[in-house]
N, C-alpha and C positions, 0 to 999 in steps of 0.2 A: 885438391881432393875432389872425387867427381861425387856428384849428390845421391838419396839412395834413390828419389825420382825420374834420375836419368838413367841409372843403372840398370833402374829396371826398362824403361825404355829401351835402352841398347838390345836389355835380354830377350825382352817380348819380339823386337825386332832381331835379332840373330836368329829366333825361332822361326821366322818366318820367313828367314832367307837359308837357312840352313838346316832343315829337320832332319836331313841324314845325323848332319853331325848329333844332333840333341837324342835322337833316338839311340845313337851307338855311345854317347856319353850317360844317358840316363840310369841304367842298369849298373856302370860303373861307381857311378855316384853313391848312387842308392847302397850298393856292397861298401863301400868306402866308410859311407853316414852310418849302415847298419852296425861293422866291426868296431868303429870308434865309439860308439855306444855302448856296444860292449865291452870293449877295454875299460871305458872310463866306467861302467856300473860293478865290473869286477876289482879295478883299483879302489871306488869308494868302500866299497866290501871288504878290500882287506884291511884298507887304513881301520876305520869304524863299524865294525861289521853290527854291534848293537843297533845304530843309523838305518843301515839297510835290512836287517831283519826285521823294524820295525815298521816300515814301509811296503813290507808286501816280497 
């Protein structure tokens, strides 16, 4: 298993050899992280909706 220190290593370095790529993945990402947030705050909502109403 690769450590989380190299991995970031790798990343910082893929950035720096490949910023097309990170630029055309970024946005993708970003829409990916955003909708799965919402999926998972609209499922904790249904399961306990008391939970989430109480939080805001």
């Amino acid at each position: 298993m690769i450590g989380f220190p190299s991995l970031l290593v790798a990343i910082a370095f893929s950035a720096l050899v490949l910023p097309d790529l990170w630029s055309a993945l970024l946005p993708v990402t970003a829409m990916t992280g955003a909708m799965a947030f919402r999926v998972r705050r609209s499922w904790v909502h249904l399961r306990a909706p008391h939970t989430a109403d109480r939080t805001g």
